[in-house]
DSSP file (Angstrom, degrees, kcal/mol; ACC not computed):
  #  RESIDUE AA STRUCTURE BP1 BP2  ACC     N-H-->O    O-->H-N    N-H-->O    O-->H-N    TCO  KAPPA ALPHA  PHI   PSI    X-CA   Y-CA   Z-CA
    1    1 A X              0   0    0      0, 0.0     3,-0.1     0, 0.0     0, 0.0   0.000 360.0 360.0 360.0 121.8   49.9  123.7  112.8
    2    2 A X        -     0   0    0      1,-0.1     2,-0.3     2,-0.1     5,-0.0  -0.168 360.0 -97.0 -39.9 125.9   50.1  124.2  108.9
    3    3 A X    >>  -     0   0    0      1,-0.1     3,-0.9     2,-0.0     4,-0.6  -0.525  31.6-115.6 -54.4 134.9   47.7  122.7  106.9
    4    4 A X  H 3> S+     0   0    0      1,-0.3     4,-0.8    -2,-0.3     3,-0.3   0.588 115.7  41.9 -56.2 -44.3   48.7  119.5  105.5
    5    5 A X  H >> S+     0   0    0      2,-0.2     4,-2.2     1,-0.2     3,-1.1   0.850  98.6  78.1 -81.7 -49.3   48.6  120.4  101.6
    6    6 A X  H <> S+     0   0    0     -3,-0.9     4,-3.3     1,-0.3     5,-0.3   0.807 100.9  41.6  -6.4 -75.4   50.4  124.1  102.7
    7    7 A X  H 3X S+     0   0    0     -4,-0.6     4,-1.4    -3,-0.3    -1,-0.3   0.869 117.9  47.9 -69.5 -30.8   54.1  121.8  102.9
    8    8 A X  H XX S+     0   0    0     -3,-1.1     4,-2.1    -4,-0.8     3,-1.2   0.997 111.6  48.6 -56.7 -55.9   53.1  119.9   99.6
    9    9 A X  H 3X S+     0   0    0     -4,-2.2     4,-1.9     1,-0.3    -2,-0.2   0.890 116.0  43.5 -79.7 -44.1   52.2  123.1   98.0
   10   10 A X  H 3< S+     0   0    0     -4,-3.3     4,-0.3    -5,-0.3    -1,-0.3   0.891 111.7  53.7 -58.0 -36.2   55.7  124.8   99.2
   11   11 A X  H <X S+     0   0    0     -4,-1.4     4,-1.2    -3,-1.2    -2,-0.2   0.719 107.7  45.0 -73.3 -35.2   57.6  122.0   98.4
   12   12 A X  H >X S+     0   0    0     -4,-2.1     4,-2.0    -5,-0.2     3,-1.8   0.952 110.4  60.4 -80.8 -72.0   56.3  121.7   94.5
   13   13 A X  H 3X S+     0   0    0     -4,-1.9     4,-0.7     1,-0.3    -2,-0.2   0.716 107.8  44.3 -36.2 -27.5   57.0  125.8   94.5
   14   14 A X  H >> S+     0   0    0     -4,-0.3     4,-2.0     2,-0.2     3,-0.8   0.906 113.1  53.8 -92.0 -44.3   60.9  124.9   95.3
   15   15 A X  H << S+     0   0    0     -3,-1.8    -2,-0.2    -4,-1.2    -3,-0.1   0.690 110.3  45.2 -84.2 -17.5   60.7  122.2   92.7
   16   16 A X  H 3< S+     0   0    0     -4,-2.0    -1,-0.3    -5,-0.1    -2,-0.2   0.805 116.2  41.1 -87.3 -20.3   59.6  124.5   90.3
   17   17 A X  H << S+     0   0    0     -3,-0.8     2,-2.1    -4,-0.7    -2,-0.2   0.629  88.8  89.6 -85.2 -37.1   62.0  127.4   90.8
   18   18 A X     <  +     0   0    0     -4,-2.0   104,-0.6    -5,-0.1     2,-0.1  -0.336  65.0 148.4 -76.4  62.5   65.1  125.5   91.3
   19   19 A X  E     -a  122   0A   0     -2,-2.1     2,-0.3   102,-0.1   104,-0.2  -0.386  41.9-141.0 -81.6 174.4   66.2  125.4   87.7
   20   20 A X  E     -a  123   0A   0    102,-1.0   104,-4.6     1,-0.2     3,-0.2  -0.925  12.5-153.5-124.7 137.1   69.2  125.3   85.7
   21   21 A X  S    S-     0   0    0      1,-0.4     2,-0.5    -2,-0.3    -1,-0.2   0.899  96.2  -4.8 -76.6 -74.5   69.6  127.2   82.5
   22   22 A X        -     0   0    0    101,-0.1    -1,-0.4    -3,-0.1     2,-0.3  -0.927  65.4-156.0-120.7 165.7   72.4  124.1   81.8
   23   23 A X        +     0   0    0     -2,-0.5     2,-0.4    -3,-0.2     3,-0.1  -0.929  30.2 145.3-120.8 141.9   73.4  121.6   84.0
   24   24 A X     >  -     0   0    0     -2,-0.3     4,-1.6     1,-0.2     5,-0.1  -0.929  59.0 -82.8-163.0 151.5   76.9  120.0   83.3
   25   25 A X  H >> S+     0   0    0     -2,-0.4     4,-2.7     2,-0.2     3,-1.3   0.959 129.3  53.7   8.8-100.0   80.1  118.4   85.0
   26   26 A X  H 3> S+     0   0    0      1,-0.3     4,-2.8     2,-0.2     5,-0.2   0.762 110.5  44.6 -25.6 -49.7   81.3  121.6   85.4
   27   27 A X  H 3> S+     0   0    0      2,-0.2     4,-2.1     1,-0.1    -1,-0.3   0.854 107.9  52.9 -89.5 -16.4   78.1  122.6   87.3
   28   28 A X  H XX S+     0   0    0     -4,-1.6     3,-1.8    -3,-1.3     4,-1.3   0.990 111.7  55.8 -60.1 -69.2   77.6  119.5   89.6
   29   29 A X  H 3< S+     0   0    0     -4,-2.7     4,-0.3     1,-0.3    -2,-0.2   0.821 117.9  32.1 -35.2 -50.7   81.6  120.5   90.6
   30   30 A X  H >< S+     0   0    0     -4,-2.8     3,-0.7     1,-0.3     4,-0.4   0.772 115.3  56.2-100.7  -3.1   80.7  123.9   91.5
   31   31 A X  H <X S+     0   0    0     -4,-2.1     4,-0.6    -3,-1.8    -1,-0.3   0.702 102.1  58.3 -85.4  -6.1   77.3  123.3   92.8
   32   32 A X  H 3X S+     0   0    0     -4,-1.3     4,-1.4     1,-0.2    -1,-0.2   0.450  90.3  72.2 -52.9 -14.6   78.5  121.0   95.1
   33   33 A X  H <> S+     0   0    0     -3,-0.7     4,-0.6    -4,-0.3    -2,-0.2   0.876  96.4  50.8 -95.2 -47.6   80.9  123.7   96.6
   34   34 A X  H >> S+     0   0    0     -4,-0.4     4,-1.5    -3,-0.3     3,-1.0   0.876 107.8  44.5-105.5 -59.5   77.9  125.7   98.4
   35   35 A X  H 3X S+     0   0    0     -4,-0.6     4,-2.8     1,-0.3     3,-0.3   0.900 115.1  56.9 -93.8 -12.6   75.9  123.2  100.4
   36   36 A X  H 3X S+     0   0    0     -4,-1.4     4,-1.4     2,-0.2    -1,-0.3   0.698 115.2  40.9 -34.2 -33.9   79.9  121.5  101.7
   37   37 A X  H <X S+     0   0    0     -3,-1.0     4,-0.6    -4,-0.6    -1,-0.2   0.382 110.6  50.3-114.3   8.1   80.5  124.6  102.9
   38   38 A X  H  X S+     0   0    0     -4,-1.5     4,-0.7    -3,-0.3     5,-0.2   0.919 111.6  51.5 -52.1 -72.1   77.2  125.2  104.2
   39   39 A X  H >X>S+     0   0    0     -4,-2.8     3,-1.7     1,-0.3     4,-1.3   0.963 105.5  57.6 -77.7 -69.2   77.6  121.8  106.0
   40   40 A X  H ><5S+     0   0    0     -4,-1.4     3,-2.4     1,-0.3    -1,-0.3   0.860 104.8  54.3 -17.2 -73.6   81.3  123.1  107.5
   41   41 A X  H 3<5S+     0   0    0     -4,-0.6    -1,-0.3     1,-0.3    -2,-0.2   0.734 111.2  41.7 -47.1 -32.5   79.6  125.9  109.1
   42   42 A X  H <<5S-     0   0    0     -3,-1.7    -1,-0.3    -4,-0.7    -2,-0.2   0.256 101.5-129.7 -82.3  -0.8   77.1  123.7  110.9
   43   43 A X  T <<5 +     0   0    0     -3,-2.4    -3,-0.2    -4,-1.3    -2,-0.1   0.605  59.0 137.5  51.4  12.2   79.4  121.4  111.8
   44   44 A X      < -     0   0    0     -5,-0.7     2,-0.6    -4,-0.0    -1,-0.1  -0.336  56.8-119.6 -63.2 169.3   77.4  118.3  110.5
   45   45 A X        -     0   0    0     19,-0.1     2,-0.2    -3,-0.1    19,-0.1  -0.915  40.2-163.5-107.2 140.0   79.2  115.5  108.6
   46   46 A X        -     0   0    0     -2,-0.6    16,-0.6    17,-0.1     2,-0.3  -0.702  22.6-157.5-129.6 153.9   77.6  115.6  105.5
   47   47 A X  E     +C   61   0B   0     14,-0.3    88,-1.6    -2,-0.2     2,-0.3  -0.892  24.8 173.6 -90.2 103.1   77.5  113.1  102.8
   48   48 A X  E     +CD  60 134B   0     12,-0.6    12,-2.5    -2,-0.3     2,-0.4  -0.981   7.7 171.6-136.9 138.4   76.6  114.6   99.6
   49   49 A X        -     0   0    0     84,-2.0     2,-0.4    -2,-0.3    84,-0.2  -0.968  13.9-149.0-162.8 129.0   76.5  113.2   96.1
   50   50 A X        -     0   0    0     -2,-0.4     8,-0.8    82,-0.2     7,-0.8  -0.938   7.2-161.7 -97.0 114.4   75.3  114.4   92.4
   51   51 A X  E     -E   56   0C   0     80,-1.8     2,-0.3    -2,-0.4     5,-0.2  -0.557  10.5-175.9 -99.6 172.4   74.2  112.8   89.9
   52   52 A X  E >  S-E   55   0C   0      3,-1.6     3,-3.7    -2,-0.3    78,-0.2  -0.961  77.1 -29.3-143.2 127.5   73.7  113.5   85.9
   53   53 A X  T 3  S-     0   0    0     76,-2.1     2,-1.6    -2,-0.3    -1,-0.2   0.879 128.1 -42.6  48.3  76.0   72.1  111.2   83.6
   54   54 A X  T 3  S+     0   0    0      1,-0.1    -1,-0.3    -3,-0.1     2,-0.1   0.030 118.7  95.9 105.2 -39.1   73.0  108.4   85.6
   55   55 A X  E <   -E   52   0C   0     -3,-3.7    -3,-1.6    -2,-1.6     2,-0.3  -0.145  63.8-113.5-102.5 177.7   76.4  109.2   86.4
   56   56 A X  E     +E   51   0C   0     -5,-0.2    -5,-0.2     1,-0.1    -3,-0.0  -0.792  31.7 157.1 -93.9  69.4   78.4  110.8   89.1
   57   57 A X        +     0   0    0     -7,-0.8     2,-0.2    -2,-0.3    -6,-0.1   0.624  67.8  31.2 -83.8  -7.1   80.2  113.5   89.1
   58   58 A X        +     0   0    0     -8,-0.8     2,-0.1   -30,-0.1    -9,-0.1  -0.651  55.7 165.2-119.4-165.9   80.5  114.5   92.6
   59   59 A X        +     0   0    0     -2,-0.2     2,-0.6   -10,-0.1   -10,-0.2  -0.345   6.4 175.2 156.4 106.4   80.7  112.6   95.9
   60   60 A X  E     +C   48   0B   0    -12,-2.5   -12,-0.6    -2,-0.1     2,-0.3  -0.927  25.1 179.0-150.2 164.3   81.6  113.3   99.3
   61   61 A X  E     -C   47   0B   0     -2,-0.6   -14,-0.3   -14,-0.3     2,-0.2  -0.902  29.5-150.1-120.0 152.0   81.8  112.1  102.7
   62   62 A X    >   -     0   0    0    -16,-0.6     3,-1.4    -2,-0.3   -17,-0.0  -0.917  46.6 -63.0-132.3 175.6   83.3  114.8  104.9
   63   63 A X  T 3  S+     0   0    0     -2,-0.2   -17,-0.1     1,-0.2     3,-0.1  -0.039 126.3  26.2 -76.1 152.4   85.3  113.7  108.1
   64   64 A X  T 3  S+     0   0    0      1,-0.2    -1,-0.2   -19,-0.1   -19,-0.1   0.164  83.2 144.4  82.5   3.5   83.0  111.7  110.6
   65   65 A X    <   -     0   0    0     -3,-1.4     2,-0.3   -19,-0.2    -1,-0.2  -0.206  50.6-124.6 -40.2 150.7   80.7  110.5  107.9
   66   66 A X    >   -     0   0    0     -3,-0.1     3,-1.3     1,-0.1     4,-0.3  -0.697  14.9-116.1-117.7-174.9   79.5  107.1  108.8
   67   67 A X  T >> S+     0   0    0     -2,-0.3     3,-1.1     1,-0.3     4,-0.7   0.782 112.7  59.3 -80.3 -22.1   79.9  104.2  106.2
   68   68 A X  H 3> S+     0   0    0      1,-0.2     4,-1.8     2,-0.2    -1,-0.3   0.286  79.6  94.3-111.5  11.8   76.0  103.7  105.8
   69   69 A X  H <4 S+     0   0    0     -3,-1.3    -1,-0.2     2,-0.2    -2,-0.1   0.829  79.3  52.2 -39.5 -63.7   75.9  107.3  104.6
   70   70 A X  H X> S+     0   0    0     -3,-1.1     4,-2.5    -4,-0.3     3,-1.0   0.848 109.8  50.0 -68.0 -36.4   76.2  106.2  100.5
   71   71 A X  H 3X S+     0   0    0     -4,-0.7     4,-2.5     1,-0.2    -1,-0.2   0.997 104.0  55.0 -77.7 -31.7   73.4  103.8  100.7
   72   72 A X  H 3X S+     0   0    0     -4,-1.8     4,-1.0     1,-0.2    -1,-0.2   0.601 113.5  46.1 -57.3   0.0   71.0  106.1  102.4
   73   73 A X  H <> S+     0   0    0     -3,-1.0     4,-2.8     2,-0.2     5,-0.4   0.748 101.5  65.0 -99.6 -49.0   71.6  108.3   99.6
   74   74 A X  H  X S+     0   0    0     -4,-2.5     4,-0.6     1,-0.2    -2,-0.2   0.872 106.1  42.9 -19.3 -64.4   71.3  105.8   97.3
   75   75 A X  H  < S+     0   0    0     -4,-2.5    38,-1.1    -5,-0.2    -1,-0.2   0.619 105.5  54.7-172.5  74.3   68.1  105.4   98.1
   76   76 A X  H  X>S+     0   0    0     -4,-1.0     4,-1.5    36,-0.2     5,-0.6   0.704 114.1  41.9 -71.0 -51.1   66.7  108.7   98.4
   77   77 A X  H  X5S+     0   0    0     -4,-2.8     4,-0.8     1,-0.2    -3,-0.2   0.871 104.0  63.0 -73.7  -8.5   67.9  109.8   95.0
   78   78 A X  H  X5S+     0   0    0     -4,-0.6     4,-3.6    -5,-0.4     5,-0.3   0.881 108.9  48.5 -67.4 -31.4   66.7  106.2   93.7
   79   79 A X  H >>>S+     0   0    0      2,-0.2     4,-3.0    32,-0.2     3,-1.9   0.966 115.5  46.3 -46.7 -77.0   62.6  108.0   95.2
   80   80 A X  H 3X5S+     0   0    0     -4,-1.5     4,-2.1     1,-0.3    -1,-0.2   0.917 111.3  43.5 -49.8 -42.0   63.5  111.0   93.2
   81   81 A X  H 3<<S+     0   0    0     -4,-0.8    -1,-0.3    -5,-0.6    -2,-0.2   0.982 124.5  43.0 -66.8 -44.6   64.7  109.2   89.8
   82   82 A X  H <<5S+     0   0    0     -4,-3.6    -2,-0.2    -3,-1.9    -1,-0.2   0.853 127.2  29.5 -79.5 -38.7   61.3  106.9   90.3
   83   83 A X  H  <5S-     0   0    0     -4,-3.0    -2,-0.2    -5,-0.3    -1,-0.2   0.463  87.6-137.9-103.3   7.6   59.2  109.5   91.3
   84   84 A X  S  <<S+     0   0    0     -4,-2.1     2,-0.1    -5,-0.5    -3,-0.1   0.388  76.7  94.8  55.2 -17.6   60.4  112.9   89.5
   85   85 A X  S    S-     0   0    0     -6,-0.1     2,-0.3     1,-0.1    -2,-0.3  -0.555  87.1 -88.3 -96.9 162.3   59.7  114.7   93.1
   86   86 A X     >> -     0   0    0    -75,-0.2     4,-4.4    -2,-0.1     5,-0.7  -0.277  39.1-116.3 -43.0  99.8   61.9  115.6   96.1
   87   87 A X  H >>5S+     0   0    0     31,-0.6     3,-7.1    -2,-0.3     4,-2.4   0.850 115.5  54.5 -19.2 -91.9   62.1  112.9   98.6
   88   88 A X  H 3>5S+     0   0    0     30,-0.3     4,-2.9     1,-0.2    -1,-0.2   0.771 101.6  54.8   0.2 -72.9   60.4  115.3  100.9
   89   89 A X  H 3>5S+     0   0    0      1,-0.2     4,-2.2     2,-0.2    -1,-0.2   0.779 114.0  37.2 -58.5 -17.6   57.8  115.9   98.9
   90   90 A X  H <X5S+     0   0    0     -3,-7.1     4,-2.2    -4,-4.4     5,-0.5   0.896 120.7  50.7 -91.3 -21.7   56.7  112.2   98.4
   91   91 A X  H  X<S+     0   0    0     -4,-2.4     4,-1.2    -5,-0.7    -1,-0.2   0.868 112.4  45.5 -53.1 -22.9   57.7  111.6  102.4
   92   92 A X  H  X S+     0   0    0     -4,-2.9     4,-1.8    -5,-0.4    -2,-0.2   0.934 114.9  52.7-106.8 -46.9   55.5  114.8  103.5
   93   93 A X  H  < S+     0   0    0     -4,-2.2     4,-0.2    -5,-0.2    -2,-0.2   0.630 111.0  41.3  -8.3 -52.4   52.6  113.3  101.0
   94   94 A X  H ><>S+     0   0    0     -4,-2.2     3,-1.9     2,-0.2     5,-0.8   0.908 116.7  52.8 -82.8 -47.4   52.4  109.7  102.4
   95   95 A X  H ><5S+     0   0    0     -4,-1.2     3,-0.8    -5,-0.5    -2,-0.2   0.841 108.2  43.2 -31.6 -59.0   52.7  111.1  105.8
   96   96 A X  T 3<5S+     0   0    0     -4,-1.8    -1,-0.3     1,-0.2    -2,-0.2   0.825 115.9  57.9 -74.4 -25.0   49.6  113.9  105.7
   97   97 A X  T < 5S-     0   0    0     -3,-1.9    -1,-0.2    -5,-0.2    -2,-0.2   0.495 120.7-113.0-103.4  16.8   47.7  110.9  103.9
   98   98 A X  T < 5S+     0   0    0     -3,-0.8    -3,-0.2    -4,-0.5     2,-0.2   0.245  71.8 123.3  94.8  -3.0   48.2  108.6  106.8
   99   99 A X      < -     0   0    0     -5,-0.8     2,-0.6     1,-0.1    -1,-0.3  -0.308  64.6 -88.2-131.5 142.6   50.7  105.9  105.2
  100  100 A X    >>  -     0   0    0     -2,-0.2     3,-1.8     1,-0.1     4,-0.6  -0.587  22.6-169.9 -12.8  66.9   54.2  104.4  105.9
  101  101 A X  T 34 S+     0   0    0     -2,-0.6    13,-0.9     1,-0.4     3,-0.2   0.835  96.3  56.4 -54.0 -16.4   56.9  106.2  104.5
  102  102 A X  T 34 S+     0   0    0      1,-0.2    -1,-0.4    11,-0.1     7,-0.0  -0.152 113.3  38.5 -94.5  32.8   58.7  103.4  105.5
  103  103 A X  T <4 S+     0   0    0     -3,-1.8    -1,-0.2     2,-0.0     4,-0.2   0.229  71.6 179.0-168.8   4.2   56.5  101.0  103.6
  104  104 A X    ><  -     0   0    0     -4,-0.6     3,-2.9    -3,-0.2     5,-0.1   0.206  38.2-111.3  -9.0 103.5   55.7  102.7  100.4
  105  105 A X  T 3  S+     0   0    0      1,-0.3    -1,-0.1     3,-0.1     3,-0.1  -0.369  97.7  12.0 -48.5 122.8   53.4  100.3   98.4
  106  106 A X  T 3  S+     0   0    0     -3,-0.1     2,-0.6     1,-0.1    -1,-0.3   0.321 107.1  99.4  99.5  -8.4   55.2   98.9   95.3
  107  107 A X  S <  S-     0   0    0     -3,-2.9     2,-1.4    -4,-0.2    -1,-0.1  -0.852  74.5-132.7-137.0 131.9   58.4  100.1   96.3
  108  108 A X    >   -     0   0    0     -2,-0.6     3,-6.5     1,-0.2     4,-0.4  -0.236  20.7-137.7 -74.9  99.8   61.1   97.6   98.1
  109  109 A X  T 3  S+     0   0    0     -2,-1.4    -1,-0.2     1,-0.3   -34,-0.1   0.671  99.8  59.2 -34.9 -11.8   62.3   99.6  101.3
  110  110 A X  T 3  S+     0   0    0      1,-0.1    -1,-0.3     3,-0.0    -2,-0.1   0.439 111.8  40.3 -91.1  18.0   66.1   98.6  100.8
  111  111 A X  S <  S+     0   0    0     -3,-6.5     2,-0.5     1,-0.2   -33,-0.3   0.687 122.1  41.1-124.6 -43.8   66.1  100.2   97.1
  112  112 A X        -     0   0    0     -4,-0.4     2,-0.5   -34,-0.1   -36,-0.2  -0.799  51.3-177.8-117.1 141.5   64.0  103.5   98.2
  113  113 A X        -     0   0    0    -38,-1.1     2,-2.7    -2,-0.5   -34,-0.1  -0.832  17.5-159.4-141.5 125.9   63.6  105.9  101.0
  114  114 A X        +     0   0    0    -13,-0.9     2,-0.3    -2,-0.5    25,-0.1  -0.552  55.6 122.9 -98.5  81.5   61.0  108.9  101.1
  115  115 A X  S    S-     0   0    0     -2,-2.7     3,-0.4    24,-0.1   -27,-0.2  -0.895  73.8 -85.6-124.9 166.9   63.3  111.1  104.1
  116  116 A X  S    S+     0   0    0     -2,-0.3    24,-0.2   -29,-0.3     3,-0.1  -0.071  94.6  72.4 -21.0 133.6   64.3  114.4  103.3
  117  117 A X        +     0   0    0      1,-0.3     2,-0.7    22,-0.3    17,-0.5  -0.255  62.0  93.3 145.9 -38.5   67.5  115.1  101.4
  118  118 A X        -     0   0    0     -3,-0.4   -31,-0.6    15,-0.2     2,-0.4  -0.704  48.3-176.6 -82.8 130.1   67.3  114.2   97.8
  119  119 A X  E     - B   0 132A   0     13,-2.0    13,-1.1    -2,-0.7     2,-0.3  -0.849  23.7-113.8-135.0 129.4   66.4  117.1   95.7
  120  120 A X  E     - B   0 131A   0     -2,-0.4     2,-0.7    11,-0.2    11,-0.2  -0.680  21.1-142.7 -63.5 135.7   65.6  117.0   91.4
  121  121 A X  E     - B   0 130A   0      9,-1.9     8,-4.4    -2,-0.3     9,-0.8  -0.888  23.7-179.8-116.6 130.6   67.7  118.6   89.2
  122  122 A X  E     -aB  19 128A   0     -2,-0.7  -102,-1.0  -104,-0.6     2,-0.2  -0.821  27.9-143.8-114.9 151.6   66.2  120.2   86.4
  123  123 A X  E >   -a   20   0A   0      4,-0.6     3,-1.6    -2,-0.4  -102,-0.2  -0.681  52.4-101.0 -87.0 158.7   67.2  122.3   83.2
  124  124 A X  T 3  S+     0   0    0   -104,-4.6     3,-0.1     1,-0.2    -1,-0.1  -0.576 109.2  20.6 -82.2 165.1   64.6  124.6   82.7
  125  125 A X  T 3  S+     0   0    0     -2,-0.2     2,-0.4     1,-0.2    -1,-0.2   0.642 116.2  89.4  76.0  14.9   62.1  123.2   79.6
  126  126 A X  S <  S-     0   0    0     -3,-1.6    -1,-0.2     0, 0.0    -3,-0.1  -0.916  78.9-125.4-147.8 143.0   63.6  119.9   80.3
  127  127 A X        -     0   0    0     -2,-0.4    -4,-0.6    -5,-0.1   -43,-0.0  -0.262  67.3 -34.4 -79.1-175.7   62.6  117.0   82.7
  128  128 A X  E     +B  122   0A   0     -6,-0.1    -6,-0.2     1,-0.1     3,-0.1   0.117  48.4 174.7 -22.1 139.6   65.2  115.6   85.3
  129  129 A X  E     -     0   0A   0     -8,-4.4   -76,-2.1   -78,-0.1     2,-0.5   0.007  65.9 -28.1-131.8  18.5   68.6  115.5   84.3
  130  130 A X  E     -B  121   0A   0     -9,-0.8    -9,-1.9   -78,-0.2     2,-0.6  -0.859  64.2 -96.9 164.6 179.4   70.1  114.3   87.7
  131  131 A X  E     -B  120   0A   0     -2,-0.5   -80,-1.8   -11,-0.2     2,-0.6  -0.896  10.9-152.6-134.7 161.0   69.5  114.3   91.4
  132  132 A X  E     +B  119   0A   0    -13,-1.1   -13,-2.0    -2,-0.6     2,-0.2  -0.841  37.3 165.1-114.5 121.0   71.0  116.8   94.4
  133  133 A X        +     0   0    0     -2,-0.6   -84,-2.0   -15,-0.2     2,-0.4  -0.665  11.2 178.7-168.3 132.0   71.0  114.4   97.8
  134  134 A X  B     -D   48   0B   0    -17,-0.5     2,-0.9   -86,-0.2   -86,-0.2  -0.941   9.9-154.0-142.7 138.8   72.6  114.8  101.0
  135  135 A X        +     0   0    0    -88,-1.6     3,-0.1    -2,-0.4   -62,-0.1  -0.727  49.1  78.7-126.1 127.4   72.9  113.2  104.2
  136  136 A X  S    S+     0   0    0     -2,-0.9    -1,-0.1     1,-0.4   -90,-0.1   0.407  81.0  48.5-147.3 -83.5   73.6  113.8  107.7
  137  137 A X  S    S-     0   0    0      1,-0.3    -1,-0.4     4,-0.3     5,-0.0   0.074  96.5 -54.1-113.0-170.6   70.7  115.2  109.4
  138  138 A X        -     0   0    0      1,-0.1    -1,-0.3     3,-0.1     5,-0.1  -0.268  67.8-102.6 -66.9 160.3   66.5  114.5  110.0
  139  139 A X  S >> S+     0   0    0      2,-0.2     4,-1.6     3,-0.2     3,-0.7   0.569 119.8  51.5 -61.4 -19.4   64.9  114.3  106.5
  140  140 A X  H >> S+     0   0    0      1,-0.3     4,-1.5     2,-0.2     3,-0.8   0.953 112.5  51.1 -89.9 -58.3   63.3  118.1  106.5
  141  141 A X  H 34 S+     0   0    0      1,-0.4    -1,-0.3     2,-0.3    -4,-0.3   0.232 110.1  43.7 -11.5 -13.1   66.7  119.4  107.6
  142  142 A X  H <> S+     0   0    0     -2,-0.7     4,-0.9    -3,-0.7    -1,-0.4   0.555 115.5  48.1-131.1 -21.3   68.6  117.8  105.0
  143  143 A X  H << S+     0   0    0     -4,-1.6     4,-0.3    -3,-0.8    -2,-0.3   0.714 107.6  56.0 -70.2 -16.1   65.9  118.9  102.5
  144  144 A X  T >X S+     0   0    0     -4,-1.5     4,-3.2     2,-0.2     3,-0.6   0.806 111.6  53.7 -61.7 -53.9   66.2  122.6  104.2
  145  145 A X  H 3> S+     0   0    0      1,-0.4     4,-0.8    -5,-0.3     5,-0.3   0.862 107.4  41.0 -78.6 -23.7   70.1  122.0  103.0
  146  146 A X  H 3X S+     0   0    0     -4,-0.9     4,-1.8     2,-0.2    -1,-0.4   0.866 114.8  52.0 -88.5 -22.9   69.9  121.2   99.7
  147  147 A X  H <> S+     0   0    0     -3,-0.6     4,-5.2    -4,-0.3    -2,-0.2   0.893 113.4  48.2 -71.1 -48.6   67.1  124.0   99.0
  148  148 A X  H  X S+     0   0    0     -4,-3.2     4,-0.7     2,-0.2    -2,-0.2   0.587 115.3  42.6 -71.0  -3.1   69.4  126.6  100.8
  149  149 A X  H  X S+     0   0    0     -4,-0.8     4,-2.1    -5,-0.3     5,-0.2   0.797 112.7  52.9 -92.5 -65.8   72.4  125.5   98.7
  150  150 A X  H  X S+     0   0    0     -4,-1.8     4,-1.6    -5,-0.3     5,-0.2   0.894 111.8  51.3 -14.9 -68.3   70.2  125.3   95.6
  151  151 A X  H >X S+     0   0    0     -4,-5.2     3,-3.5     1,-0.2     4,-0.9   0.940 110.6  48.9 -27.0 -85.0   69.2  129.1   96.5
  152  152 A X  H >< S+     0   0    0     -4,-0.7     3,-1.3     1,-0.3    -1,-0.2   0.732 111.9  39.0 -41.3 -57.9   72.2  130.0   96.7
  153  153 A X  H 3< S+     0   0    0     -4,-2.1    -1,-0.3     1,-0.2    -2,-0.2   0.366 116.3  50.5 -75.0   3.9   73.8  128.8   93.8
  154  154 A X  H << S-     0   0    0     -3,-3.5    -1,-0.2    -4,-1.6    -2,-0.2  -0.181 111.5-127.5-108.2  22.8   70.9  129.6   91.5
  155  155 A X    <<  +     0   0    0     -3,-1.3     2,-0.6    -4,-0.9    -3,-0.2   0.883  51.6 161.7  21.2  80.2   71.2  133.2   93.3
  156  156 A X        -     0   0    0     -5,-0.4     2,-0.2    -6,-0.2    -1,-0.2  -0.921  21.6-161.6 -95.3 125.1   67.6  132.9   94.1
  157  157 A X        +     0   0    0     -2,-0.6     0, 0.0    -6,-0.1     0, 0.0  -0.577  47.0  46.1 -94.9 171.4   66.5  135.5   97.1
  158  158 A X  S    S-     0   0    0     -2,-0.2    -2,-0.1     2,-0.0     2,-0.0   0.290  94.9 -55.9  86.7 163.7   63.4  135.4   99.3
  159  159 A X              0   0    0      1,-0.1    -2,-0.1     0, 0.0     0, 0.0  -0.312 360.0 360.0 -67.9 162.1   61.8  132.6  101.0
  160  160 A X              0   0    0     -2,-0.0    -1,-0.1  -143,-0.0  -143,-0.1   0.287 360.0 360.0-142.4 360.0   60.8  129.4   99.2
C-alpha cells in the first residue's frame, strides 16, 4: 500500500502539468472529442461536460446515460470551482485524513461532491479558467479518464 501523501503528491503533479497555452470555445469543442472517444472504446456511458468562465460549451450524455448523470457533475465541478483542486485530490485528502467525503464540513452535500471526475482547467500563468468533469464510473476511474484525455490532448507522454 502507497503511502497516503504519495496519491496527494501525484495528483497535485497532474494538476500542475495539465496546462493550456489558451483555452477557448474552440478548445473545450475539441478537447471534448478525446475522452468521448476514449469513453466509446470502453464502452461506458459517459456523461461529460466543460465549462469556461462559468459557461458551457460542451455537454454530453452518450446513449444509456442515466438522468442523475448532470447533477453529479454538477457537483463535482461545483468542489473544483470552490476548491481550485481536482475532485480527487480533495476526496483522496479527506479520506487519508480520516473524514467523510460525504460530509465535508462547511460544504452542503447536495451542492458538492469530493468523487473522482472533475478535473481544473488551467491556462498556464493563469488560475482556473473552467472545469473538465465526467461521469460514469468509481471516482478514481473517472479521474484516470479525464487525466488520460487531458494527456492526450495536451500530447503529454509518460506516466503522471
Amino acid at each position: 500500500m502507497e503511502p497516503p501523501n504519495t496519491a496527494l503528491a501525484a495528483i497535485t503533479h497532474q494538476e500542475e502539468v495539465l496546462l493550456f497555452d489558451v483555452f477557448n470555445n474552440h478548445t473545450a469543442l475539441d478537447n471534448s472529442l478525446t475522452p468521448i472517444a476514449m469513453a466509446k472504446r470502453q464502452k461506458p456511458s459517459v456523461a461529460l461536460n466543460i465549462t469556461r468562465n462559468a459557461s458551457v460549451p460542451f455537454h454530453h450524455g452518450m446513449n444509456g446515460t442515466s438522468r442523475d448523470r448532470a447533477d453529479w457533475i454538477r457537483r463535482k465541478s461545483n468542489l473544483v470551482n470552490r476548491t481550485g483542486r481536482s475532485a480527487y485530490y480533495v476526496h483522496t485528502e479527506v479520506k487519508n485524513n480520516g473524514g467523510d467525503y460525504d460530509a465535508l464540513p462547511t460544504l452542503v452535500p447536495r451542492e458538492y461532491a469530493a468523487h473522482g471526475g472533475a478535473f481544473p482547467l488551467k491556462i498556464r500563468g493563469v488560475d482556473n479558467v473552467g472545469t473538465i468533469t465526467a461521469s460514469a464510473l468509481p471516482g478514481a476511474d473517472d479521474h484516470a479518464m479525464v487525466v488520460a484525455a487531458l494527456k492526450c490532448y495536451l500530447n503529454i507522454g509518460g506516466a503522471l
